[in-house]
N, C-alpha and C positions, 0 to 999 in steps of 0.2 A: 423457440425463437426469443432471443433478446432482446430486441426493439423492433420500433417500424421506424418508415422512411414517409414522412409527411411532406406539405408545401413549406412550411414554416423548421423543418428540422428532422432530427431523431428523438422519437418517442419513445421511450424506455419503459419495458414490460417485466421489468425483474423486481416491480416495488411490491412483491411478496414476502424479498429476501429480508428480514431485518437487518441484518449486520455483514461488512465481511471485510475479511483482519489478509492484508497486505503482510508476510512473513520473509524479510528479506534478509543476506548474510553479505558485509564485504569486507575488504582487506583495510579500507578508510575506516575513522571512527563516523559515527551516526551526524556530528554537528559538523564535519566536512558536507556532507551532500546537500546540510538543512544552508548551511551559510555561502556558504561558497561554490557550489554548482546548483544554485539555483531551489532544491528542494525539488526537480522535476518527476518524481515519485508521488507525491503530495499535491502537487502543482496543477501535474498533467493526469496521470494517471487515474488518481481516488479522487480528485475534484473534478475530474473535467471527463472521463470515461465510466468511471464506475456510475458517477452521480448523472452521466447522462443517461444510463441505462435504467434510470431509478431507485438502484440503491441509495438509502439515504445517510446511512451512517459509517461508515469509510476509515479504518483507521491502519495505519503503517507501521511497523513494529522491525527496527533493523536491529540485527547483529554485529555492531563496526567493531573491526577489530580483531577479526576472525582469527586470521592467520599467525599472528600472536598470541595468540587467549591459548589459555590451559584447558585440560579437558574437561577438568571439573567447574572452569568456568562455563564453558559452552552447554555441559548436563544440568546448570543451572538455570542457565536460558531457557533450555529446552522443560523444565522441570516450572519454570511460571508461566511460559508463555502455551 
């Protein structure tokens, strides 16, 4: 189980997890989604879902660009991340 259901909210039971890396790919560059649609990734997601589950450390890691990038840029990606 992932959390409980209190009076007061969700109690998140996953604060065993130290870390956990958000790995996403899209067609947009990365400071489209940060600037201009909000960041709802970061926003909603790893601030407001992950961290309510008790994770504490949350981090997001996109590939923009995808569909243009060459192969050896993408082996790169995949090769630091």
């Amino acid at each position: 189980m992932s959390h409980t259901v209190t009076k007061t909210g969700i109690r998140g039971l996953l604060t065993d997890v130290q870390h956990a890396y958000v790995l996403t790919t899209s067609t947009s560059p990365t400071f489209y989604f940060k600037l201009f649609c909000g960041n709802g990734i970061q926003r909603i997601f790893l601030n407001q879902t992950l961290k309510q589950l008790g994770i504490k450390h949350r981090y997001w890691i996109n590939f923009g660009g995808i569909s243009s990038s060459s192969q050896q840029r993408r082996q790169a990606y995949l090769r630091k991340n």
